[in-house]
Legacy VTK file of the C-alpha trace (Angstrom):
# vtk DataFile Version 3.0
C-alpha trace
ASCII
DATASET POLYDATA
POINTS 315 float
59.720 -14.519 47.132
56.465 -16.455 47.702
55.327 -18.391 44.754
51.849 -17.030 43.422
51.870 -20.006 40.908
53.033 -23.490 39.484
53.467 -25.576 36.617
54.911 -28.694 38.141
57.409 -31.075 35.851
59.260 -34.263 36.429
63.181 -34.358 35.265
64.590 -37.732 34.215
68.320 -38.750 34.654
68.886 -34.903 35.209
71.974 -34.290 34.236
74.941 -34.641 37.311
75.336 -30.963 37.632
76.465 -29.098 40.947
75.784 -25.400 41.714
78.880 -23.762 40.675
78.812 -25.409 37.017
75.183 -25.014 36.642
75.773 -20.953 37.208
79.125 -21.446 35.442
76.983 -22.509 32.398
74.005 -20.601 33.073
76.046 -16.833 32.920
77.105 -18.070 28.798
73.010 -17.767 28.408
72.828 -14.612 30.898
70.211 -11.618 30.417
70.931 -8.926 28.078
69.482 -5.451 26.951
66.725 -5.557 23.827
69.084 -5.073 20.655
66.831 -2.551 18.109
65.801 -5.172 15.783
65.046 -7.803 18.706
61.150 -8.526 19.569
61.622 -10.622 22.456
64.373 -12.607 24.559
64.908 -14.687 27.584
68.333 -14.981 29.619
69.235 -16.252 33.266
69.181 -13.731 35.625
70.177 -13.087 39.333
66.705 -14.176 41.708
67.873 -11.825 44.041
68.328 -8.942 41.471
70.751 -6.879 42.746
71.789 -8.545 46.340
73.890 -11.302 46.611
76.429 -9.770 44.102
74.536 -11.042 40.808
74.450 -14.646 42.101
72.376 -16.717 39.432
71.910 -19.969 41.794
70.783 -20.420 45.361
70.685 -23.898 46.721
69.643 -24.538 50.345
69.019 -28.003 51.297
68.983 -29.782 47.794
66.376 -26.907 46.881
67.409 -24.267 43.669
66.123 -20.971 42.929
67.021 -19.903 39.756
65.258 -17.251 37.316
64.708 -16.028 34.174
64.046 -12.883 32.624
61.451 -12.805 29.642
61.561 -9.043 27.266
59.515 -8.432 25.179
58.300 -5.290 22.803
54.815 -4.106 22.877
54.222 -3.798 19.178
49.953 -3.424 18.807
48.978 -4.941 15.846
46.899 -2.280 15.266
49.498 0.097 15.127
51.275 -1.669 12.856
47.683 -2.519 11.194
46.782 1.133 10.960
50.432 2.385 9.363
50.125 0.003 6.932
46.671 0.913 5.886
48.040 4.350 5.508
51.007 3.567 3.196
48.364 1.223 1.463
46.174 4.149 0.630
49.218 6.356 -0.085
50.783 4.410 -2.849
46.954 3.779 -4.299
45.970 7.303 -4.597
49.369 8.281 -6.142
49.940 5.499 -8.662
46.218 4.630 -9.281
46.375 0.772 -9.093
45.555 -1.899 -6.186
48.442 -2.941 -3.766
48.929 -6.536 -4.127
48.967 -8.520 -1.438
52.595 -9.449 -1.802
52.967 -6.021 -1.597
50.752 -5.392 2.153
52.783 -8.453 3.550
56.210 -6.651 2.641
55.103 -3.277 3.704
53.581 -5.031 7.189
57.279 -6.473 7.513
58.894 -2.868 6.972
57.082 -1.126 9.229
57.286 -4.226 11.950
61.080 -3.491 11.350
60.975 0.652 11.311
58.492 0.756 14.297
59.626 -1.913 16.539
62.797 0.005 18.055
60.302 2.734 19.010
58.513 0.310 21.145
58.096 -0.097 24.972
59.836 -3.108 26.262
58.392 -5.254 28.741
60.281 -7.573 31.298
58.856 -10.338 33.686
60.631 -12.329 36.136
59.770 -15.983 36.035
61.222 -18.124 38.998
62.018 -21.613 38.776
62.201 -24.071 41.762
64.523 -27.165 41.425
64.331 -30.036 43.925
67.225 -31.540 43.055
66.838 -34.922 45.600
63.267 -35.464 44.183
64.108 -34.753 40.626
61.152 -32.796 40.423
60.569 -28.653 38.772
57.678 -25.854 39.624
57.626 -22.298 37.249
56.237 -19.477 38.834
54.191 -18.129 36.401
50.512 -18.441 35.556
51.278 -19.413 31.842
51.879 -22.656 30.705
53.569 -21.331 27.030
56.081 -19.292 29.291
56.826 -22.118 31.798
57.856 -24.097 28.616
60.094 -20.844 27.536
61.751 -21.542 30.850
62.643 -24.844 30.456
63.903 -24.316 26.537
66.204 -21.726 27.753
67.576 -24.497 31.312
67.646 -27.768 28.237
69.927 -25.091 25.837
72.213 -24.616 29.031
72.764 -27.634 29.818
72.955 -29.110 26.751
70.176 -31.821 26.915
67.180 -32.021 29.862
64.302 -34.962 29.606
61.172 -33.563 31.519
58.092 -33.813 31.077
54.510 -32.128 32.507
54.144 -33.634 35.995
50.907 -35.966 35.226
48.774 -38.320 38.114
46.934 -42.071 37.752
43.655 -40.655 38.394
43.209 -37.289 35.664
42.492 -34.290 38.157
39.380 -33.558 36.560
38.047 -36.664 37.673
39.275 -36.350 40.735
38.200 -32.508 41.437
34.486 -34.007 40.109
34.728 -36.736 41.875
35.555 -35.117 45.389
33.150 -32.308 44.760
30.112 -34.669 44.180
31.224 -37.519 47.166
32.312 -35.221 50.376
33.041 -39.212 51.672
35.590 -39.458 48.761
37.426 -36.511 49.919
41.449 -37.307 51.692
41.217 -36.458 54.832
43.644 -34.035 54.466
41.747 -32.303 52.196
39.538 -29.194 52.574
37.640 -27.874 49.537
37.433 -24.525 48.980
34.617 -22.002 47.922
35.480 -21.325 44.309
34.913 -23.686 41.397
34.554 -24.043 37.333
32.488 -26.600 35.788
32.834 -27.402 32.103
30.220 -29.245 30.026
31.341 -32.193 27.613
28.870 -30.590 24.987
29.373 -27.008 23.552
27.475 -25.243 26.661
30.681 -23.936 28.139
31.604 -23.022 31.075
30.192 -22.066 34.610
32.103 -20.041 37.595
31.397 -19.829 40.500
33.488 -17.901 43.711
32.544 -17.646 46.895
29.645 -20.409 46.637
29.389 -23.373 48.960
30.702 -26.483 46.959
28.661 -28.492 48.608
25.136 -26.995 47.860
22.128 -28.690 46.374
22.637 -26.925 43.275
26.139 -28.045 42.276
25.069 -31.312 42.946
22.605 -31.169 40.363
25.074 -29.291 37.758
27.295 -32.661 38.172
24.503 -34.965 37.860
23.720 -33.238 34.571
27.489 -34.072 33.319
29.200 -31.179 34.390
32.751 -31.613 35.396
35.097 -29.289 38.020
37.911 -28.876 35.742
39.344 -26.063 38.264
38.943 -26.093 42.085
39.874 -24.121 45.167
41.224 -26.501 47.754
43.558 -26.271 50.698
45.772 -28.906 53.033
45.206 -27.382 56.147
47.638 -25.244 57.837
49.827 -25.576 54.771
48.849 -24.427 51.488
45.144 -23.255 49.560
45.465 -23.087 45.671
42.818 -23.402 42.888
44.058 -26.703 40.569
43.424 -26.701 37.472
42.486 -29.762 35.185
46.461 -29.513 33.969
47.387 -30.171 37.572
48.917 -26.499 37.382
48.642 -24.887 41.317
47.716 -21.164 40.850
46.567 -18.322 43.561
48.911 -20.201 46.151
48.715 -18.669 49.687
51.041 -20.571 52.225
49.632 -21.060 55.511
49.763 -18.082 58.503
52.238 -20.137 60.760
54.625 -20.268 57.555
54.783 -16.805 57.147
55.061 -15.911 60.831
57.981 -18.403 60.934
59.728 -16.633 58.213
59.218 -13.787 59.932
60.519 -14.278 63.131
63.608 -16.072 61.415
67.162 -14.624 62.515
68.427 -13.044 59.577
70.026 -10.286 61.355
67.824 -7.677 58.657
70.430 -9.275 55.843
68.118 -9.181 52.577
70.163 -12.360 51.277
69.786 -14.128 53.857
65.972 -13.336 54.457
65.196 -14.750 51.088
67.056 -17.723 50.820
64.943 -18.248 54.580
61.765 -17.947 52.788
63.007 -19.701 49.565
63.811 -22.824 52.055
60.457 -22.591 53.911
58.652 -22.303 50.543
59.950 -24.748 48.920
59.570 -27.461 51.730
55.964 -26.645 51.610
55.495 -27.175 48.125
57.636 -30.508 48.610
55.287 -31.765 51.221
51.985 -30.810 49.520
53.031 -31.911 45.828
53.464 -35.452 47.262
50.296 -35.114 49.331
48.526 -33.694 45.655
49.858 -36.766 44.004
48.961 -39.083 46.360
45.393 -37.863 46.718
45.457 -39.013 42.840
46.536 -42.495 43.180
50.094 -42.050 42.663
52.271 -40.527 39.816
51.624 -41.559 35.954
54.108 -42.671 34.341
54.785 -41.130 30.914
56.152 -42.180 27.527
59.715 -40.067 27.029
60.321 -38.219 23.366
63.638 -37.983 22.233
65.607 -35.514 23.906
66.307 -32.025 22.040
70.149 -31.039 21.820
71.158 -27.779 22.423
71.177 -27.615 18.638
67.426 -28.533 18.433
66.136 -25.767 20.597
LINES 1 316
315 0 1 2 3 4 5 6 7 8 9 10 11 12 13 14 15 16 17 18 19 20 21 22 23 24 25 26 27 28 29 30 31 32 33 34 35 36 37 38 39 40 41 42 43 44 45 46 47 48 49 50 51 52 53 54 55 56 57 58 59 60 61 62 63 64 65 66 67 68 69 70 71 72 73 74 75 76 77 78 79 80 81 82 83 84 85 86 87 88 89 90 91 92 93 94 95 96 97 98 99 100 101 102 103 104 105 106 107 108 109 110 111 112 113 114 115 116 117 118 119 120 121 122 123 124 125 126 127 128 129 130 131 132 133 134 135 136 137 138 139 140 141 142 143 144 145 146 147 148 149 150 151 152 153 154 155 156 157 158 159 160 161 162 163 164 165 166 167 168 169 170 171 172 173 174 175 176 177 178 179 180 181 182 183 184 185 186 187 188 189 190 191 192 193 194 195 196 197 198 199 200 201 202 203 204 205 206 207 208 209 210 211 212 213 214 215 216 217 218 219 220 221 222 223 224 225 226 227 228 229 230 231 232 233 234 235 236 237 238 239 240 241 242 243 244 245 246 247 248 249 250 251 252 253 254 255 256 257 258 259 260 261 262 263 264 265 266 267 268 269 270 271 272 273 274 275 276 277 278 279 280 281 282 283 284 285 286 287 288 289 290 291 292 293 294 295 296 297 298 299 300 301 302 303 304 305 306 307 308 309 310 311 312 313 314
């Protein structure tokens, strides 16, 4: 149940929407089996898979967990690259001319369509947290493309959704470079970790480094040389450790011991259900508490500029 990762967004004027109607509307856009001629497809499906009698929405003190379900085929392109190449050759050596390339992009399509039913299907579970008293989102997932698949498929069930990327005052590139060359600058609630990346402005890429003291001679001189931490390890103490990244994306979360030995001496009476809407709860308080810590550490939230919402008709 405990997140591994998050993209973090901010909802405005979410629509008024109570648990029952949000699963009411949420089983119309419900998981279903790859058809044959399908490459991919998302759905709504139950967090708790089979427990809790398919239930698509758990709310527990103004917290949701709802999830999605993301298949997908695993076509190579070099299968499909290499069968090609062979029908290519084929139609060459018996009717002694060139294939066009009208022809090659047809043929790719054909064999896309004759090979893709034969294909192993792939699922993955993305889990969506929903604070619904601080209007605020975090995806479970390490990807920022399939984050934004998640939110398509909540703004098509409800119709409209205005969100945008969570976003700070102070950039948290400057901030991670900032705290990693000034230990003074540092909250106080703040404890780096031992893992960084450091991009150059020019074309010299990038440099990693894990298990390193941050605070060495060394990386002081890679940020004097104009070197910026655009991802950091960093921990609130006793609470949460995750490596931010210069998108303000959380990722390798770990929650703190005392969180997960509270969850585990919870009284659920060994009832699955109600052992993971206790560590759902838990969870997401933490990730409450240290989001508003994260965005205070950054001078406060940004405010951002609003695109038209899509209708369900534009997704």
């Amino acid at each position: 149940m405990w997140f591994k990762n998050l993209h973090l967004y901010r909802l405005h004027a979410a629509p008024a929407v109570d648990a029952v109607q949000l699963a009411e509307q949420m089983a119309c856009y419900a998981t279903k089996p790859l058809g044959n001629a399908d490459a991919r497809r998302i759905g709504w499906a139950a967090p708790t898979g089979r427990l809790g009698g398919g239930q698509l929405v758990h709310e527990v003190q103004g917290h949701r967990l709802i999830s999605a379900l993301r298949q997908e085929r695993m076509l190579p392109a070099a299968v499909v690259a290499e069968e090609v190449a062979d029908q290519v050759a084929e139609i060459e050596a018996n009717e002694g001319r060139k294939v066009t390339l009208k022809e090659k992009t047809a043929l790719k399509e054909q064999v896309t369509e004759e090979l893709l039913p034969r294909a192993f299907a792939r699922s993955q579970k993305i889990d969506l947290w929903w604070d619904t008293e601080r209007q605020l989102i975090g995806v479970n997932t390490p990807s920022r493309s399939r984050a934004e698949d998640v939110l398509d498929l909540l703004r098509e069930t409800l119709g409209s959704l205005k969100v945008t990327p969570l976003s700070t005052q102070t950039l948290p590139i400057r901030a991670m470079t900032t705290w990693l060359g000034d230990p003074a600058s540092r909250p106080a609630d703040l404890q780096i970790g031992d893992s960084v990346v450091l991009k150059a402005k020019g074309d010299d890429g990038v440099l990693r480094g894990r298990q390193v003291d941050l605070d060495c001679d060394e990386m002081q001189q890679l940020l004097e040389s104009g070197r910026q931490a655009s991802q950091m390890a960093m921990a609130i103490e006793g609470q949460l450790s995750f490596i931010m990244h210069d998108d303000l994306a959380l990722k390798s979360l770990r929650f703190g011991d005392a969180l997960i030995e509270e969850a585990d001496h919870a009284d659920d009476g060994d009832d699955a259900l109600a052992r993971l809407e206790t560590d759902f709860v838990l969870m997401a308080g933490s990730l409450r508490d240290s989001v508003e810590r994260i965005i205070a550490w950054m001078d406060g939230e940004a405010k951002r500029e609003l695109a038209p919402a899509k209708s369900e008709s534009q997704s």
